[in-house]
Backbone as a printed PyTorch tensor [residue, N CA C, xyz], in Angstrom:
tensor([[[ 13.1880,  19.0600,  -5.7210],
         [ 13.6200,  18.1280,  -4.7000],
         [ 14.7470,  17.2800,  -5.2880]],

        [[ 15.5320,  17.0160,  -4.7730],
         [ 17.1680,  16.3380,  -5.1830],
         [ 16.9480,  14.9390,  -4.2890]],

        [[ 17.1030,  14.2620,  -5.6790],
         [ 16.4940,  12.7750,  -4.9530],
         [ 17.9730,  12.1970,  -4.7140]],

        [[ 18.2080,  11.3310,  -4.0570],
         [ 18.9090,   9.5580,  -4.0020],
         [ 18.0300,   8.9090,  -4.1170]],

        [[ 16.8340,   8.3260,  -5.0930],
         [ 16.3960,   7.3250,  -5.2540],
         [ 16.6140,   6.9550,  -6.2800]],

        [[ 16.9190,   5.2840,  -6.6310],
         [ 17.6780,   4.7080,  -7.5290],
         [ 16.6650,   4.9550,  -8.5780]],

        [[ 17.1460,   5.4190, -10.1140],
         [ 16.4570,   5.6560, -11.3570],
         [ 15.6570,   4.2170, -11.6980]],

        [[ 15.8130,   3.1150, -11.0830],
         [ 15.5740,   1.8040, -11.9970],
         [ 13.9020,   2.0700, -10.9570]],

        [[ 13.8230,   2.4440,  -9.8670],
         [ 12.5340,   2.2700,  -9.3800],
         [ 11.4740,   3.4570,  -9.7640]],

        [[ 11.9980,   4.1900, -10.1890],
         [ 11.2210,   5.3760, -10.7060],
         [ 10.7440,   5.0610, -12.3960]],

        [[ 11.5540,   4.6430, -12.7580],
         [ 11.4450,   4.2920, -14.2610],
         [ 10.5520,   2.5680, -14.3150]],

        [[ 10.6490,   1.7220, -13.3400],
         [  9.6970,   0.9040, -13.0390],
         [  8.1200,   1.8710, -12.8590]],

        [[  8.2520,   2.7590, -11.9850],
         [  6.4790,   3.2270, -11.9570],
         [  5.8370,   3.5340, -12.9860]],

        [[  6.8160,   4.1960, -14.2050],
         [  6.7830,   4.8540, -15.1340],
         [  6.3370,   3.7810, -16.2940]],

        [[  6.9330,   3.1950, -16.3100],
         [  6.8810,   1.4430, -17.2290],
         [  5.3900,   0.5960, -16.4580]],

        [[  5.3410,   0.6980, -15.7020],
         [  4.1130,   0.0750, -15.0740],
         [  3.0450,   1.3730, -15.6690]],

        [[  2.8370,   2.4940, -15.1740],
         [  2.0780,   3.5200, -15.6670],
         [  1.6270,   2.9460, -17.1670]],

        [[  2.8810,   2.9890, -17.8950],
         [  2.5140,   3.0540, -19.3550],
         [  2.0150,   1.6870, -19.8730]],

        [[  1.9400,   1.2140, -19.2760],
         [  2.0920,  -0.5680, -19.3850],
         [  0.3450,  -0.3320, -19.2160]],

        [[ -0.0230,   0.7470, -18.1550],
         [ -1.5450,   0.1770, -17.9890],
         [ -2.7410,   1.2080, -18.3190]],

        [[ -1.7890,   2.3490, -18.9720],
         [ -2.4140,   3.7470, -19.8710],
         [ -2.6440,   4.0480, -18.8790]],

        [[ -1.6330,   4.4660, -17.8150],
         [ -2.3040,   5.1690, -16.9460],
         [ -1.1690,   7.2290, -16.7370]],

        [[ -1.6170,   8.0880, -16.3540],
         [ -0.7340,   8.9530, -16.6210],
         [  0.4980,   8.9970, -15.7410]],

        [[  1.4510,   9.4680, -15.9690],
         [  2.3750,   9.9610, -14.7630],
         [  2.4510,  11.1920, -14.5970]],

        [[  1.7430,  11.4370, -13.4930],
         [  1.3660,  13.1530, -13.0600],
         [  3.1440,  13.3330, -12.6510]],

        [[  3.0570,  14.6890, -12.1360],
         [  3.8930,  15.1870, -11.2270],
         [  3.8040,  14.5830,  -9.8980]],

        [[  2.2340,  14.8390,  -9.4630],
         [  2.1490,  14.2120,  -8.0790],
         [  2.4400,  13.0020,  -7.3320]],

        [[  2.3000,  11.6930,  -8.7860],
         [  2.3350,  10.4760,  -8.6750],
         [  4.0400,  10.2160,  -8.5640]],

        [[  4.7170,  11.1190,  -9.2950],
         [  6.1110,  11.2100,  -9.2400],
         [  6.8420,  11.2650,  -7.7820]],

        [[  6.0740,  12.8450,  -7.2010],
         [  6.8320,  13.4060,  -6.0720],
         [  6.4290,  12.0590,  -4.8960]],

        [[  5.2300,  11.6460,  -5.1030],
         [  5.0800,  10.6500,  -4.1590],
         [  5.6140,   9.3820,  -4.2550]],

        [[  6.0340,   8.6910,  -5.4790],
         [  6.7040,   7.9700,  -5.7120],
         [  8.3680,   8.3210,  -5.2980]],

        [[  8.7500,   9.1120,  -5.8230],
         [ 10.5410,   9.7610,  -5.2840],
         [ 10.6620,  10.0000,  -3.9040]],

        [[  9.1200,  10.2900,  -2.9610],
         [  9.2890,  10.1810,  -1.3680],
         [  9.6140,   8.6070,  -1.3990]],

        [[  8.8670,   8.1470,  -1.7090],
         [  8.2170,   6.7700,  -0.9820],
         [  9.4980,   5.9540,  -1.2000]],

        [[ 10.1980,   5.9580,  -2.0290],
         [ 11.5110,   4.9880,  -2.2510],
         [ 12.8140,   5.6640,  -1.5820]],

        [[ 12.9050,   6.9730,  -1.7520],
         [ 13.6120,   7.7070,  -0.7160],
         [ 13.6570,   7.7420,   0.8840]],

        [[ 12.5370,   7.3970,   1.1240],
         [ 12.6000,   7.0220,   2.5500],
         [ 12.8080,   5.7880,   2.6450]],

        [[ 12.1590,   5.1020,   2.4870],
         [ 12.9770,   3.3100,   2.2070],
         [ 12.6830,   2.4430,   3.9090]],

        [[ 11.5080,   3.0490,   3.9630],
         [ 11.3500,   1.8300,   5.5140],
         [  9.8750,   1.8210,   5.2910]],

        [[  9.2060,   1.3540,   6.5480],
         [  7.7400,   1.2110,   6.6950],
         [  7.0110,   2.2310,   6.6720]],

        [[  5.9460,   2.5390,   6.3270],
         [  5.0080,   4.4170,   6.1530],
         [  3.8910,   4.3460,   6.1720]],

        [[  2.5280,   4.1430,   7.1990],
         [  1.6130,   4.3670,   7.1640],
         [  1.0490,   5.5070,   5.6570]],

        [[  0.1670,   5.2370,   5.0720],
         [ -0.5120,   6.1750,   4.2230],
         [ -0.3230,   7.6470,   4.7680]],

        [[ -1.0510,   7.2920,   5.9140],
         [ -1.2910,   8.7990,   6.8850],
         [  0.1710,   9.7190,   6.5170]],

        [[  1.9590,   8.2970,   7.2600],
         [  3.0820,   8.9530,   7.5620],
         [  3.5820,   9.8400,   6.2290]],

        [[  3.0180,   8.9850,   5.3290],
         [  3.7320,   9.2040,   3.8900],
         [  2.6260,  10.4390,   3.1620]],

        [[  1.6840,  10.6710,   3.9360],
         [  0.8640,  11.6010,   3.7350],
         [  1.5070,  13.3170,   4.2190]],

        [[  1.7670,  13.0060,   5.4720],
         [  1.9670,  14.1410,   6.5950],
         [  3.2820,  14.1900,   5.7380]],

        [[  4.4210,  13.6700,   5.1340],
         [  6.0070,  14.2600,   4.5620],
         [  5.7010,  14.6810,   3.3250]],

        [[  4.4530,  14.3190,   2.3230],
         [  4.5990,  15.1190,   1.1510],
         [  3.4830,  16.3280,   1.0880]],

        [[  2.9390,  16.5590,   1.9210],
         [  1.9010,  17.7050,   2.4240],
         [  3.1420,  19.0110,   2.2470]],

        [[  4.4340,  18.2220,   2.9960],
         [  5.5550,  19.4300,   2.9120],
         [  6.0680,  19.6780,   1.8680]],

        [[  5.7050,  18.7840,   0.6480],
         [  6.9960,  19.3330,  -0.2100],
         [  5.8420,  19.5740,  -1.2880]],

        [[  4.2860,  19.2860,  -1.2930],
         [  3.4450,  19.8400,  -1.7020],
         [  1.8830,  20.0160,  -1.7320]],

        [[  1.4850,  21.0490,  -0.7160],
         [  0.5750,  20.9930,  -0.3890],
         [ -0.7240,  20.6640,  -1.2710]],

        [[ -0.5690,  20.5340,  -2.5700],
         [ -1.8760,  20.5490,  -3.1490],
         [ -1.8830,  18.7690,  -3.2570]],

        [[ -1.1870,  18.0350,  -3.2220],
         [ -1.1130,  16.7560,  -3.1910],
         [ -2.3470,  16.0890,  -1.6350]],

        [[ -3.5000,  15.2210,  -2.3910],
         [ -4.0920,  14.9940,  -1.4520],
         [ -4.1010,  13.5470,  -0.6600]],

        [[ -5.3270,  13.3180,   0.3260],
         [ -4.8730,  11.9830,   0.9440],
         [ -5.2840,  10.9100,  -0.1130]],

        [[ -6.0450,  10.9630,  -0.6960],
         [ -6.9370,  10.0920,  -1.5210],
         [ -5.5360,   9.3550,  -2.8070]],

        [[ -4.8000,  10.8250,  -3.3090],
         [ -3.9770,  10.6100,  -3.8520],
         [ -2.5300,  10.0310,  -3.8590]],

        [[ -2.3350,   9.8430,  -2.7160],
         [ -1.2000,   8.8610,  -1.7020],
         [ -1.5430,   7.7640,  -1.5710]],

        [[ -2.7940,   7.5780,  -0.9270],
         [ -3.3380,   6.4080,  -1.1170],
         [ -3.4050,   5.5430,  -1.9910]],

        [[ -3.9550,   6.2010,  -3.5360],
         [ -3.8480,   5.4630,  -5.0400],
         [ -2.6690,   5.1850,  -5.1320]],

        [[ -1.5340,   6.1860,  -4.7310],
         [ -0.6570,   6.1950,  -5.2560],
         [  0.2320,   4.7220,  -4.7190]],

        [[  0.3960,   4.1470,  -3.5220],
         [  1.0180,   3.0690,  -2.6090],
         [ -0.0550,   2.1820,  -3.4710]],

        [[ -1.2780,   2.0430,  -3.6720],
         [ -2.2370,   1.5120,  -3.9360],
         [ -1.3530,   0.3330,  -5.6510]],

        [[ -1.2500,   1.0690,  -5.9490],
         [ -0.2800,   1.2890,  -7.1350],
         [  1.0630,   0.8870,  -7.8530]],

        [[  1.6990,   1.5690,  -6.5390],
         [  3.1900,   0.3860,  -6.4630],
         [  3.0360,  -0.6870,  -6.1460]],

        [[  2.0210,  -0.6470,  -5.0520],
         [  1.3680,  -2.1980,  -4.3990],
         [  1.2360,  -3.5450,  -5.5850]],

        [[  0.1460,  -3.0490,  -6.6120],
         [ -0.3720,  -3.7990,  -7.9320],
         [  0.8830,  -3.6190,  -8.9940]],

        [[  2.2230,  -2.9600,  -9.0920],
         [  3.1130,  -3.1060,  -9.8070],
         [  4.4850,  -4.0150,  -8.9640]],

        [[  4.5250,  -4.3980,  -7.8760],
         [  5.4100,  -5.1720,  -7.4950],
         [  6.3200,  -4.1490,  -6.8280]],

        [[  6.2700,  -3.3030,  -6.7070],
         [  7.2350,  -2.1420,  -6.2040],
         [  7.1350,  -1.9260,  -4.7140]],

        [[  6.0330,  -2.2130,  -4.2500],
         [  6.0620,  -2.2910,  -2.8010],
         [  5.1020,  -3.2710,  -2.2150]],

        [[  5.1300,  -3.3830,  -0.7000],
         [  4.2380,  -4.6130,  -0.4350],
         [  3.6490,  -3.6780,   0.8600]],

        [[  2.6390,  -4.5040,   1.3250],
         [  1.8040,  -3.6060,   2.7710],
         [  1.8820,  -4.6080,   3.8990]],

        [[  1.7730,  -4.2220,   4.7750],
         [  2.1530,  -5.3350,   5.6160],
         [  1.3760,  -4.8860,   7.0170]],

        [[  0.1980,  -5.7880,   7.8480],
         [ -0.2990,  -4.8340,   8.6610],
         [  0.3590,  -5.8530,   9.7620]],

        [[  0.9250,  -5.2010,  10.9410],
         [  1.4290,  -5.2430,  12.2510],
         [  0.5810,  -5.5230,  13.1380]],

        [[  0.3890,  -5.8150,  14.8570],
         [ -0.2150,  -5.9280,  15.5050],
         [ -0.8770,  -4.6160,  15.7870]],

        [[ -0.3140,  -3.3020,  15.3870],
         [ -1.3500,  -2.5480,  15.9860],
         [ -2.3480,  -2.2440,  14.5430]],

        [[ -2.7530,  -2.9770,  13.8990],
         [ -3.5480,  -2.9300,  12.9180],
         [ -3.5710,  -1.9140,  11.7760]],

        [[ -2.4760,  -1.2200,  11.9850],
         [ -2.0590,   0.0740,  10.6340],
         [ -1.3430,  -0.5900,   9.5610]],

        [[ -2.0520,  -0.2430,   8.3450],
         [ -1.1200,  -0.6950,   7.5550],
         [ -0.1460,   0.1380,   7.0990]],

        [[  0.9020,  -0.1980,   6.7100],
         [  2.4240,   0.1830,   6.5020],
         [  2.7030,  -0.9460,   4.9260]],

        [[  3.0820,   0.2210,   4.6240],
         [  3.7900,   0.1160,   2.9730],
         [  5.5670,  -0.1670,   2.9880]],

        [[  5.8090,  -0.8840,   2.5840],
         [  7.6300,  -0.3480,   2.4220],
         [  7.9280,  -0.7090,   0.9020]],

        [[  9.1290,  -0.2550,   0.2100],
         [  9.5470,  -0.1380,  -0.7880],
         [  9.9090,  -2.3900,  -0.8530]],

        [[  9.6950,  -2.4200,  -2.6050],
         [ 10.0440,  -4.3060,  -2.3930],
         [ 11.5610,  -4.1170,  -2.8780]],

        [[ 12.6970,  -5.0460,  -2.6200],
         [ 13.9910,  -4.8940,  -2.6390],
         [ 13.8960,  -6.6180,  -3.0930]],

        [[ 13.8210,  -7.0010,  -4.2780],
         [ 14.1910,  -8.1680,  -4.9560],
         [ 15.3870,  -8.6520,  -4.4450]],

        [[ 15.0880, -10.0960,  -3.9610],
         [ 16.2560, -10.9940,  -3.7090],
         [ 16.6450, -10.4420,  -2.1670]],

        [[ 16.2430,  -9.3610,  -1.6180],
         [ 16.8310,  -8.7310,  -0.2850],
         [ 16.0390,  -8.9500,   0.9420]],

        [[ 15.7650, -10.3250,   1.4390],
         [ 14.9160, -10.3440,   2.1260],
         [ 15.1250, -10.2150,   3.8930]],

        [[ 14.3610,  -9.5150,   4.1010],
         [ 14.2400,  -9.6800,   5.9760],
         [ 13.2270,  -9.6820,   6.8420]],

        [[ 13.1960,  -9.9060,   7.7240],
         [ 12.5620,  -9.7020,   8.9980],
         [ 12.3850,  -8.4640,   9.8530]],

        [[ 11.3480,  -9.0700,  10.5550],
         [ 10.9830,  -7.7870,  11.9200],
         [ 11.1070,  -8.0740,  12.8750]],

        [[ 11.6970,  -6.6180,  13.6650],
         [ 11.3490,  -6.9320,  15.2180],
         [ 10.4970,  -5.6050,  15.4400]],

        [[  9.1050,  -5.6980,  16.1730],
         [  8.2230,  -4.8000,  16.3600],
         [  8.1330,  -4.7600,  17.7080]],

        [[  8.4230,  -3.2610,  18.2640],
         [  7.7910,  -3.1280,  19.5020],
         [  6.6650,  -2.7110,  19.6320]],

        [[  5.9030,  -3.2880,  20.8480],
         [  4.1840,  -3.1000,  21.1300],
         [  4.2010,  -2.0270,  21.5170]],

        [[  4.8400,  -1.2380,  22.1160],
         [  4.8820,  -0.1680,  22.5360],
         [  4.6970,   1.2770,  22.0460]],

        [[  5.9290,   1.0780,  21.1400],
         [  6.1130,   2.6470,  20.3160],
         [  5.7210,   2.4180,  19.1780]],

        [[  5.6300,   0.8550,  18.5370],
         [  5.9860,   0.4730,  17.2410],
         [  6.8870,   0.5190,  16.2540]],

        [[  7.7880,   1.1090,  16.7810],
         [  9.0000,   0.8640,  16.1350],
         [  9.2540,  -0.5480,  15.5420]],

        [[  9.4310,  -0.1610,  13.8490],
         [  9.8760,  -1.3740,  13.3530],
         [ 11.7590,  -1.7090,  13.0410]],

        [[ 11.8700,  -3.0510,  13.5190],
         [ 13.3350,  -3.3110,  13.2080],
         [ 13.5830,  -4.2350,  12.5980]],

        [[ 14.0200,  -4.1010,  11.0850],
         [ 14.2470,  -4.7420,  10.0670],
         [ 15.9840,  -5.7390,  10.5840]],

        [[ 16.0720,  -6.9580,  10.2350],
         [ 17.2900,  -7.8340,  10.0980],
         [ 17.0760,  -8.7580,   9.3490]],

        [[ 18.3790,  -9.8240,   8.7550],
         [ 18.6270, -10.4460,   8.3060],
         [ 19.5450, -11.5740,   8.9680]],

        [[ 19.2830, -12.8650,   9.0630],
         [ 19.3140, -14.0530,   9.7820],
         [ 19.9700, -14.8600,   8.5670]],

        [[ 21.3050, -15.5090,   8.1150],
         [ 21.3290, -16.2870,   7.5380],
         [ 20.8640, -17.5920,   7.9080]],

        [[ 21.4210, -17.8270,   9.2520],
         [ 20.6170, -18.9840,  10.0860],
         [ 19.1080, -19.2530,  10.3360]],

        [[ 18.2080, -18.1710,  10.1780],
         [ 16.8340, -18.6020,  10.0140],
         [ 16.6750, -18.7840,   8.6670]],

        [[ 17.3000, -18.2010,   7.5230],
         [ 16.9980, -18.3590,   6.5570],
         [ 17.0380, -20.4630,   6.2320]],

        [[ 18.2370, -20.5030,   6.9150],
         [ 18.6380, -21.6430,   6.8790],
         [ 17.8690, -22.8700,   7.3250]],

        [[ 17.4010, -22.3160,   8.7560],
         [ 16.5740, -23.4200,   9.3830],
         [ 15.6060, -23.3350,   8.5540]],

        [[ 14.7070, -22.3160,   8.2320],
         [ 13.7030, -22.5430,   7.0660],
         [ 13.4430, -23.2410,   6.5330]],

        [[ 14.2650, -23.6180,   5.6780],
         [ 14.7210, -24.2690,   4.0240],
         [ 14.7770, -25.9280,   5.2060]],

        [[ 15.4540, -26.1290,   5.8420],
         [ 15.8590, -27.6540,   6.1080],
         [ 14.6000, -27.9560,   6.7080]],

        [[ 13.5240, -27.1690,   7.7310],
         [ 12.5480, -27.8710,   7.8570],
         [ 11.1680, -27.8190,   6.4430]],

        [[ 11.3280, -27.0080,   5.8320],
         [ 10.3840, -27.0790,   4.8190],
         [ 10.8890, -28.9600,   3.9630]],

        [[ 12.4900, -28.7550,   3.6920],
         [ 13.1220, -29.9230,   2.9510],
         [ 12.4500, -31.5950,   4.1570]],

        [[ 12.7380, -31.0780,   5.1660],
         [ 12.3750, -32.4890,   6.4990],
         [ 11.0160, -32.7870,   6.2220]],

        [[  9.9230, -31.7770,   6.0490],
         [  8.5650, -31.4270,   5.8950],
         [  8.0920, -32.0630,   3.9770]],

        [[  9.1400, -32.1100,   3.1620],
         [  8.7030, -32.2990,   1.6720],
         [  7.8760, -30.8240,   1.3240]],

        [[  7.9020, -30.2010,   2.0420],
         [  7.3690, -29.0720,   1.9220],
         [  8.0040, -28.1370,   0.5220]],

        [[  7.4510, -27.4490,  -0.2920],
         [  8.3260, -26.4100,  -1.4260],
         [  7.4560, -25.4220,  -0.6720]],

        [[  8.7080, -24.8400,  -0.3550],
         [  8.5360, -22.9800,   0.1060],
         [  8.7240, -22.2240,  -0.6280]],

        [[  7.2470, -21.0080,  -0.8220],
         [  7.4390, -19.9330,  -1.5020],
         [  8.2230, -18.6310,  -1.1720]],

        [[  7.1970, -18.3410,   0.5630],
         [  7.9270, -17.2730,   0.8400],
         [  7.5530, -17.4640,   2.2680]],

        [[  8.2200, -16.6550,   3.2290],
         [  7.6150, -16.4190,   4.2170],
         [  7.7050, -15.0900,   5.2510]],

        [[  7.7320, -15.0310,   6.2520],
         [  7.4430, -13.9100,   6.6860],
         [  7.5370, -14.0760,   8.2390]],

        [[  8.3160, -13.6040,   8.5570],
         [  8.6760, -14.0350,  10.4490],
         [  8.7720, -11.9380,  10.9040]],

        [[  7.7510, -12.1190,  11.9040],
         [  7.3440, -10.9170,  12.4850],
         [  7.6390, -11.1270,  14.3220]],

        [[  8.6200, -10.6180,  14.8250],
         [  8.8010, -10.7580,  16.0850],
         [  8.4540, -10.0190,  17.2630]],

        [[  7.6500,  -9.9290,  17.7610],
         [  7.0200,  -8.9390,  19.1060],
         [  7.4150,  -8.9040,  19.9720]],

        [[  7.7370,  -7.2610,  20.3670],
         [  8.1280,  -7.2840,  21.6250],
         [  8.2160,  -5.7560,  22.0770]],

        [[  9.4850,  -5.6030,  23.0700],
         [  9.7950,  -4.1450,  23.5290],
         [ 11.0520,  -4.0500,  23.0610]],

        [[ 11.4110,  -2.5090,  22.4920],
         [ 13.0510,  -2.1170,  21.8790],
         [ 13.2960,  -1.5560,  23.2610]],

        [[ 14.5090,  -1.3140,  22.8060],
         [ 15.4520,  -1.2950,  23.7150],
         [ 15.3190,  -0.0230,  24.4180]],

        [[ 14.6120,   1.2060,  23.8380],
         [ 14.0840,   2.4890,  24.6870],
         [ 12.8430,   2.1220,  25.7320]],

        [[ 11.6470,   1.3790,  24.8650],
         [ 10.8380,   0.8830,  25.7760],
         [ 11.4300,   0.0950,  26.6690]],

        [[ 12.0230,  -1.1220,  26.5970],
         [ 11.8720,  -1.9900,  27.1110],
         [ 12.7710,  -1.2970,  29.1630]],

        [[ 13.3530,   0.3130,  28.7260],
         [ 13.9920,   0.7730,  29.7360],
         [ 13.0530,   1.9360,  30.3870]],

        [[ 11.8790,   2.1960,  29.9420],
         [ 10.7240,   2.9930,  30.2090],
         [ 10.2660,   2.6990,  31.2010]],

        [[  9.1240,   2.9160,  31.4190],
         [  8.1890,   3.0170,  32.7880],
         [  7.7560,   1.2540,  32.6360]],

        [[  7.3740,   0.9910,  33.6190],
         [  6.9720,  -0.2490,  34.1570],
         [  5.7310,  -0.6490,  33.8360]],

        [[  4.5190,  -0.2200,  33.3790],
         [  3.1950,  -0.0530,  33.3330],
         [  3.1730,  -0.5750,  31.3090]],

        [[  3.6740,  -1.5100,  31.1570],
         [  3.6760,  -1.7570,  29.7500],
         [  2.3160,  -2.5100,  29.3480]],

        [[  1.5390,  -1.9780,  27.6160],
         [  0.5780,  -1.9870,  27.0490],
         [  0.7500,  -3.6140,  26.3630]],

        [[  0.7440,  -4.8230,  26.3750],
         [  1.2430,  -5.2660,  25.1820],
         [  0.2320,  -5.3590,  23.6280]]])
């Protein structure tokens, strides 16, 4: 498989691995080189069903550990949505954004707001508040749903 995934995150799993005596299979690899290669949100299941293709002996249990994993090394975070699945995405230091989720399809839509970033910070500062982090998740219908049938789930 001929990756584009950046060497510094692969060589992070690898450094975390060794860091905790743990091995670096092949499998833990191919699932690691999906998982940063795709680079958005992935149910276990989604990230299950794309490396089934590139190798069937790879199991669910083992995808699972495997997100499980990056999770406890800082490499990715989980994040569960309103429809209660959790979803993994790759962590991108210093690169932070937001969601817009539709109820519908679930489609997730990642952006970046300098202006919320902004308002943030001045009401945490109005508040005496020190902010660590936060997390703004927006609900709704995209723009395919929101032109769909009339009979909407929210």
């Amino acid at each position: 498989m001929k990756s584009n995934v950046k060497n510094s995150e692969l060589k992070s799993v690898r450094r975390y691995l060794y860091e905790k005596g743990l091995k670096h299979s092949l499998k833990r690899h191919t699932i690691a080189e999906l998982f940063f290669r795709e680079d958005k949100h992935l149910s276990i299941e989604e990230l299950y069903d794309k490396v089934k293709k590139i190798d069937p002996d790879i199991s669910f249990s083992t995808v699972y550990r495997a997100l499980r994993l990056f999770e406890r090394a800082g490499l990715a975070v989980s994040r569960r949505f309103i429809d209660g699945i959790t979803k993994f995405e790759p962590v991108h230091p210093k690169e932070h954004h937001d969601h817009l989720i539709c109820v519908r399809c679930g489609k997730i839509i990642e952006f970046k707001s300098k202006k919320i970033e902004d308002l943030q910070k001045e009401i945490a500062r109005a508040y005496k508040f020190e902010l660590l982090n936060h997390r703004l998740e927006l609900y709704g219908y995209c723009n395919k749903c929101r032109r769909g049938p009339v009979n909407r789930k929210p």
